[in-house]
SEKOL-603572 format. One record per residue (C-alpha): residue number from 0; residue in one letter; x, y negated, z negated. Coordinates in nm, 3 decimals, padded with zeros to 5 digits. Each point is the difference from the previous one (the first is absolute). Example, Ala and Ser with C-alpha at 12.3 -4.5 7.8 and 13.67 -1.06 7.14 Angstrom:
<recs>
<keti:0 zadren:A X:01.230 Y:00.450 Z:-00.780> $
<keti:1 zadren:S X:00.137 Y:-00.344 Z:00.066> $
</recs>
This chain:
<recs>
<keti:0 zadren:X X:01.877 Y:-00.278 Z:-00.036> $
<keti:1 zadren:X X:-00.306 Y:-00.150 Z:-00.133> $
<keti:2 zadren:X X:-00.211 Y:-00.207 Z:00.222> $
<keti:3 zadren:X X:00.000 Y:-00.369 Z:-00.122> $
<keti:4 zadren:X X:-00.272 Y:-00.270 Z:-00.134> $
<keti:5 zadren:X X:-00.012 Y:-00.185 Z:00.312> $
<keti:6 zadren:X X:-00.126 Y:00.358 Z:00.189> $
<keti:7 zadren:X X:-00.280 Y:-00.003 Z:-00.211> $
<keti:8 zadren:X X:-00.092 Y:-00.381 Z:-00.008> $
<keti:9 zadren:X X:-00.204 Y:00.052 Z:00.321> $
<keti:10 zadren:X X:-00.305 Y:00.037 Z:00.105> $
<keti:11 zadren:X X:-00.131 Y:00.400 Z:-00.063> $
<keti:12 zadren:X X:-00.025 Y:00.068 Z:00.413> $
<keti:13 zadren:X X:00.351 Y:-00.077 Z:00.021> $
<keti:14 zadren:X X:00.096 Y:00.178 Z:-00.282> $
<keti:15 zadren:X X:-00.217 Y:00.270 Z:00.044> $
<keti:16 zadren:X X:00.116 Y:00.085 Z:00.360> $
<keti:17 zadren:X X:00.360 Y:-00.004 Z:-00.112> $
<keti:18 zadren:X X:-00.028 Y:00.216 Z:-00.336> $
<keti:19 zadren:X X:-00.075 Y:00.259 Z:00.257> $
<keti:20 zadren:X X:00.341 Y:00.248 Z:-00.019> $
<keti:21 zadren:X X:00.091 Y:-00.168 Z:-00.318> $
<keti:22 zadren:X X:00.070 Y:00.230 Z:-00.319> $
<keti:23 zadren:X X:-00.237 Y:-00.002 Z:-00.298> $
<keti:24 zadren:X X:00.143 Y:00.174 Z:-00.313> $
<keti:25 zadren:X X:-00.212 Y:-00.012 Z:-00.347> $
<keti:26 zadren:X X:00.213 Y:00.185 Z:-00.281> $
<keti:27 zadren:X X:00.194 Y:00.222 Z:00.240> $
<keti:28 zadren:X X:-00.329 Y:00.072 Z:00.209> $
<keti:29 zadren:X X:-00.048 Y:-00.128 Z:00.308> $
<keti:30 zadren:X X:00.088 Y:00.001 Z:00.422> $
<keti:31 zadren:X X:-00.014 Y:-00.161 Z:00.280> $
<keti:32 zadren:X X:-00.329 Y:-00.250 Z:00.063> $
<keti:33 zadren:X X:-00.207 Y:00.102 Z:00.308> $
<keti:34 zadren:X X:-00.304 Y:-00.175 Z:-00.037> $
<keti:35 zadren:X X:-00.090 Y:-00.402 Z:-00.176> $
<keti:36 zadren:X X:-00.313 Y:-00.206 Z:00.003> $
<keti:37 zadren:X X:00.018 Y:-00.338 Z:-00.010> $
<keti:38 zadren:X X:-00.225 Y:-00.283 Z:-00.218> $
<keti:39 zadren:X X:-00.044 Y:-00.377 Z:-00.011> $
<keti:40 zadren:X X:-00.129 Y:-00.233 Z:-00.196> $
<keti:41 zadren:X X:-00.248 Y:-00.082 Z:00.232> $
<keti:42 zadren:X X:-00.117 Y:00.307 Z:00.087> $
<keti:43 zadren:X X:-00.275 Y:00.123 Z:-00.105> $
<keti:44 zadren:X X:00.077 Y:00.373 Z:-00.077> $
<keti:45 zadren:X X:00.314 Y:-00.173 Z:-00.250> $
<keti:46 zadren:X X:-00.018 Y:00.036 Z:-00.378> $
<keti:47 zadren:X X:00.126 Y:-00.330 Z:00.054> $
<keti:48 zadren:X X:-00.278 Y:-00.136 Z:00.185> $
<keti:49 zadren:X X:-00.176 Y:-00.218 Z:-00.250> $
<keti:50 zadren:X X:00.283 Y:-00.059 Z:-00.237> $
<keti:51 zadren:X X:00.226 Y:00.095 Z:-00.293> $
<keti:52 zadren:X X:-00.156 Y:00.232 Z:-00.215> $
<keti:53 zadren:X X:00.148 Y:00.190 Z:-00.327> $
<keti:54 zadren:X X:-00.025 Y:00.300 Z:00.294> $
<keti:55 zadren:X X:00.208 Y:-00.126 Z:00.274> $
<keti:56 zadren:X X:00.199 Y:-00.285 Z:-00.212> $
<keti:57 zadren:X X:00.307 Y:00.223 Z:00.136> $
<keti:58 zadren:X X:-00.094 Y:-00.103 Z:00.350> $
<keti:59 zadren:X X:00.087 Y:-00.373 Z:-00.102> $
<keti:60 zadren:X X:00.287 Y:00.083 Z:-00.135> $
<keti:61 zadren:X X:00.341 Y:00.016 Z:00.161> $
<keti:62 zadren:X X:00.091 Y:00.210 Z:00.318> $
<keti:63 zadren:X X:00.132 Y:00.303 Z:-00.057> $
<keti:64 zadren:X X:-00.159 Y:00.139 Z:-00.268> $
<keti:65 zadren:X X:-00.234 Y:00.317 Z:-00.021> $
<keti:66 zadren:X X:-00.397 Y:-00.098 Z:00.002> $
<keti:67 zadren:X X:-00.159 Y:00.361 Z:-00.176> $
<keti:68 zadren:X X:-00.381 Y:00.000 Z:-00.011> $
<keti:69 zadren:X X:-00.310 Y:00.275 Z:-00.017> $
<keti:70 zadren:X X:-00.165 Y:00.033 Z:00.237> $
<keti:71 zadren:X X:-00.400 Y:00.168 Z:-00.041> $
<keti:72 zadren:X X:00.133 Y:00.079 Z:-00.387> $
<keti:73 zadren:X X:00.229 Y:00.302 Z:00.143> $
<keti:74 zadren:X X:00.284 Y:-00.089 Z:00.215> $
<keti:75 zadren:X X:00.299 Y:-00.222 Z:-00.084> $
<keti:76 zadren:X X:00.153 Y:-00.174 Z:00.333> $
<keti:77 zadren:X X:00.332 Y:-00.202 Z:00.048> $
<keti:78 zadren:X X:-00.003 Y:-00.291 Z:00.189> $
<keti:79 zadren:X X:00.368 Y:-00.223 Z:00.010> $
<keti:80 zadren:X X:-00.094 Y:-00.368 Z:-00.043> $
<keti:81 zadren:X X:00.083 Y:-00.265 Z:00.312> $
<keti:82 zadren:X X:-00.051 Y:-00.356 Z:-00.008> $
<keti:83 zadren:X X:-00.304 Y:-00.130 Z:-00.270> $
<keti:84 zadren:X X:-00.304 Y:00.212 Z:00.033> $
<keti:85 zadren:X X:00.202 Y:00.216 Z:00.281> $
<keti:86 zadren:X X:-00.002 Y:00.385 Z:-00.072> $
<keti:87 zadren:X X:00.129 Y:00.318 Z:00.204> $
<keti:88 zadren:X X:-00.159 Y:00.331 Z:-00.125> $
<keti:89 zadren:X X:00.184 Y:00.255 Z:00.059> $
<keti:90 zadren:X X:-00.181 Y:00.277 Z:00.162> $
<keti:91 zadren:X X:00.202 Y:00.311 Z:00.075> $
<keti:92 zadren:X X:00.362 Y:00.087 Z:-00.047> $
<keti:93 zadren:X X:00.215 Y:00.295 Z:00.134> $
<keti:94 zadren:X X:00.116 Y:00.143 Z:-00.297> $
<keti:95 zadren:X X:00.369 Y:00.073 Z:-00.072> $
<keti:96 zadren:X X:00.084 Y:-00.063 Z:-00.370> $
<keti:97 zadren:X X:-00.140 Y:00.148 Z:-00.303> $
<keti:98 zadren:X X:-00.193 Y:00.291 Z:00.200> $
<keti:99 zadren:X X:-00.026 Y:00.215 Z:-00.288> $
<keti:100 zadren:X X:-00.125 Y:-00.236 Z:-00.245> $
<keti:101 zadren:X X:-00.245 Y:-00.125 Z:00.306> $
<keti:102 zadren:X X:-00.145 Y:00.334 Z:00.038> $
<keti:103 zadren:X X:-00.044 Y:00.004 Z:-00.371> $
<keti:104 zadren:X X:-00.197 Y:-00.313 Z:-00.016> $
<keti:105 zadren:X X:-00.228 Y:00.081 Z:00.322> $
<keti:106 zadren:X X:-00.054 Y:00.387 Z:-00.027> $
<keti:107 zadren:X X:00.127 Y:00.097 Z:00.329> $
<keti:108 zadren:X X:00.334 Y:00.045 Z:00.161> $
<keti:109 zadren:X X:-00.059 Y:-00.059 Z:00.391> $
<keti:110 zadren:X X:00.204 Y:-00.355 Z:00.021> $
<keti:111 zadren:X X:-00.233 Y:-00.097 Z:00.263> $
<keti:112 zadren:X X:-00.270 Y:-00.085 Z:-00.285> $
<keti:113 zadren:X X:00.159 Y:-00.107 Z:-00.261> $
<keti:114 zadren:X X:-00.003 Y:-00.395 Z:00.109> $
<keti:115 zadren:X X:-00.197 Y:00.022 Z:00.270> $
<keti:116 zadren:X X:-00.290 Y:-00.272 Z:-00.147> $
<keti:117 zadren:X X:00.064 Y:-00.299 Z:-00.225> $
<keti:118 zadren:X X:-00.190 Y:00.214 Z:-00.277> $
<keti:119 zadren:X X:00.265 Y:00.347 Z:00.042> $
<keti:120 zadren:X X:00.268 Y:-00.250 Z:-00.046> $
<keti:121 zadren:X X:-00.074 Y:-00.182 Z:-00.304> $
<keti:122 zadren:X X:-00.080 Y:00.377 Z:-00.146> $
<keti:123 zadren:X X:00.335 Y:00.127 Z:00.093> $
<keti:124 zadren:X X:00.212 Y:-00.278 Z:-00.077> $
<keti:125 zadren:X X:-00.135 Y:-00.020 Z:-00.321> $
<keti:126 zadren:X X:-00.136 Y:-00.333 Z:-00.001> $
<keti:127 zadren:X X:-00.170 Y:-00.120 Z:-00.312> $
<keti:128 zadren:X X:-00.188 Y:-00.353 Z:-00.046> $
<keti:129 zadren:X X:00.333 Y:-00.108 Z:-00.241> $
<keti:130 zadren:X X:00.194 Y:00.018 Z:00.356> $
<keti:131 zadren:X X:-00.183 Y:-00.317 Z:00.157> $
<keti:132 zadren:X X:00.185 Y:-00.290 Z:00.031> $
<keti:133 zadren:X X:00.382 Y:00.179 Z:-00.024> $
<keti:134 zadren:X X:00.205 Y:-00.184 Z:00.231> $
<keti:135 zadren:X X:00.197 Y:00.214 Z:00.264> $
<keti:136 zadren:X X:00.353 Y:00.098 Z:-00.138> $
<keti:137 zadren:X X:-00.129 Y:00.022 Z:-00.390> $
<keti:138 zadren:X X:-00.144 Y:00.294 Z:-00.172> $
<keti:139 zadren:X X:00.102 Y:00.298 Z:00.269> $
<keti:140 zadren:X X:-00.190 Y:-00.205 Z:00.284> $
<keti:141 zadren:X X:00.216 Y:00.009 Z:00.298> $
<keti:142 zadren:X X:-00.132 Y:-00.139 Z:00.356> $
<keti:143 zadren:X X:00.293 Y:00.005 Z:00.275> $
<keti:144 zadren:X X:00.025 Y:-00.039 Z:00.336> $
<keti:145 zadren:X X:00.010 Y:00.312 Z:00.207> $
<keti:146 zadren:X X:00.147 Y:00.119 Z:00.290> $
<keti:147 zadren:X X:-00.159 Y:-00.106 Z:00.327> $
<keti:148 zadren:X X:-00.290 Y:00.194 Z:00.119> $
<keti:149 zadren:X X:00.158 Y:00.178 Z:00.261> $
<keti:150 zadren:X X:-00.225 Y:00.120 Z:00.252> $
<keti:151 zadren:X X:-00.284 Y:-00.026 Z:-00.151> $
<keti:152 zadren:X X:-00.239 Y:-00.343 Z:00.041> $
<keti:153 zadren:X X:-00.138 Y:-00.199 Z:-00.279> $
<keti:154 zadren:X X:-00.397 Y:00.014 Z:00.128> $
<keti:155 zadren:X X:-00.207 Y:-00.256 Z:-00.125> $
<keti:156 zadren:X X:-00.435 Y:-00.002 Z:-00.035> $
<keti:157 zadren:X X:-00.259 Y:-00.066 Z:-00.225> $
<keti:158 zadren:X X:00.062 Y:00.077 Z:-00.398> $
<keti:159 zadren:X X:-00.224 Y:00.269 Z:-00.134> $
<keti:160 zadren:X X:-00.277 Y:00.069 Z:-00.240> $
<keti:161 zadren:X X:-00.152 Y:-00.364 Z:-00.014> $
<keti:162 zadren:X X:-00.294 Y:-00.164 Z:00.008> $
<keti:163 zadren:X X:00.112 Y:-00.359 Z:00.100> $
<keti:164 zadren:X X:00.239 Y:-00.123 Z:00.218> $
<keti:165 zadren:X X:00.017 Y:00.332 Z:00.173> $
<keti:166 zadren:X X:00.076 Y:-00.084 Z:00.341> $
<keti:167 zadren:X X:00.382 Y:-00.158 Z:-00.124> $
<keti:168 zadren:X X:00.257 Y:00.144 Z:00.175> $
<keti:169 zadren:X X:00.226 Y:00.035 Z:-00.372> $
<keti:170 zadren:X X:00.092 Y:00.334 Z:00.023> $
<keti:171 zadren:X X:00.342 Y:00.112 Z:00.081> $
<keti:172 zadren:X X:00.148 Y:00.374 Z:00.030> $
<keti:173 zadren:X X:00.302 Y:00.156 Z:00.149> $
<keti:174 zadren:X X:-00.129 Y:00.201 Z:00.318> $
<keti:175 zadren:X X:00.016 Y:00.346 Z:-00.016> $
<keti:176 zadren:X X:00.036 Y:00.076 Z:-00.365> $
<keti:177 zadren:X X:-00.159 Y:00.288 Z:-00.160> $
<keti:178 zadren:X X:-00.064 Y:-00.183 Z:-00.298> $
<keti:179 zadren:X X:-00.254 Y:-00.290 Z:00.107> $
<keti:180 zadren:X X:-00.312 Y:-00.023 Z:-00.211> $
<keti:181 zadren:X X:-00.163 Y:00.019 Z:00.343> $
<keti:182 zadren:X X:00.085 Y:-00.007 Z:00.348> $
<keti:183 zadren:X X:00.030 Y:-00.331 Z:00.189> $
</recs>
């Protein structure tokens, strides 16, 4: 079961906090999302802070769709589009699909870091810039819900490795997992 277009036609906090469990699959790679950030329009550490641009156009463009950017000229991140100018990157999974070809792609085989940061993840799912804007349920991208957490909390605190806007509360992991990009 696919999640559907009124999930992601929220704002990115919303969607953000409840990605968290969800399943991410990209061409038979993927697992189970532990960690999101959330962006705004009117925030100010948003590609979508001053506008469309040929850059973020796929952040105006309809939920549930992949946004794929680079970020400092190396890493390719995934962010699922929300409502206009709304974005959710994706910043760790728990990998359970596609280990092999993972490994490949990163260099390593401990599971713990191969999505553990927004950058390991577009590496070993394979992302390429010809991936943004795919909607959801086209071209081997899967999103789904997931089972419920369990146990474990969804944490909330500030998002990580910006220099505006750094005090907003926009990032959500699952308590407890080995795979966070950092502890909460």
């Amino acid at each position: 079961m696919q999640f559907d277009a009124a999930f992601f036609a929220r704002d990115a906090a919303s969607v953000a906090a409840d990605l968290i469990g969800a399943h991410l699959e990209v061409r038979g790679a993927g697992g189970r999302i532990v960690e999101t950030e959330a962006y705004a329009p009117d925030d100010p550490a948003s590609h979508s802070y001053r506008g469309p641009t040929a850059r973020n156009a796929s952040m105006f463009g309809p939920p549930g769709c992949a946004y794929v950017y680079l970020s400092y000229g190396v890493h390719l991140c995934l962010n699922v589009v929300c409502a206009p100018g709304h974005a959710v990157l994706v910043r760790a999974l728990e990998p359970s699909e596609g280990l092999p070809q993972m490994a490949a792609r990163r260099g390593i085989d401990d599971p713990r870091r191969l999505c553990s940061g927004p950058g390991r993840i577009g590496q070993a799912l394979g992302l390429t810039l010809a991936d943004d804007g795919t909607p959801f349920g086209s071209r081997g991208f899967l999103l789904r819900p997931g089972p419920p957490a369990g146990h474990h909390e969804i944490r909330c605190g500030p998002r990580i490795g910006l220099s505006r806007a750094t005090e907003v509360p926009w990032r959500f992991g699952l308590g407890g997992s080995p795979c966070l990009s950092r502890r909460f």
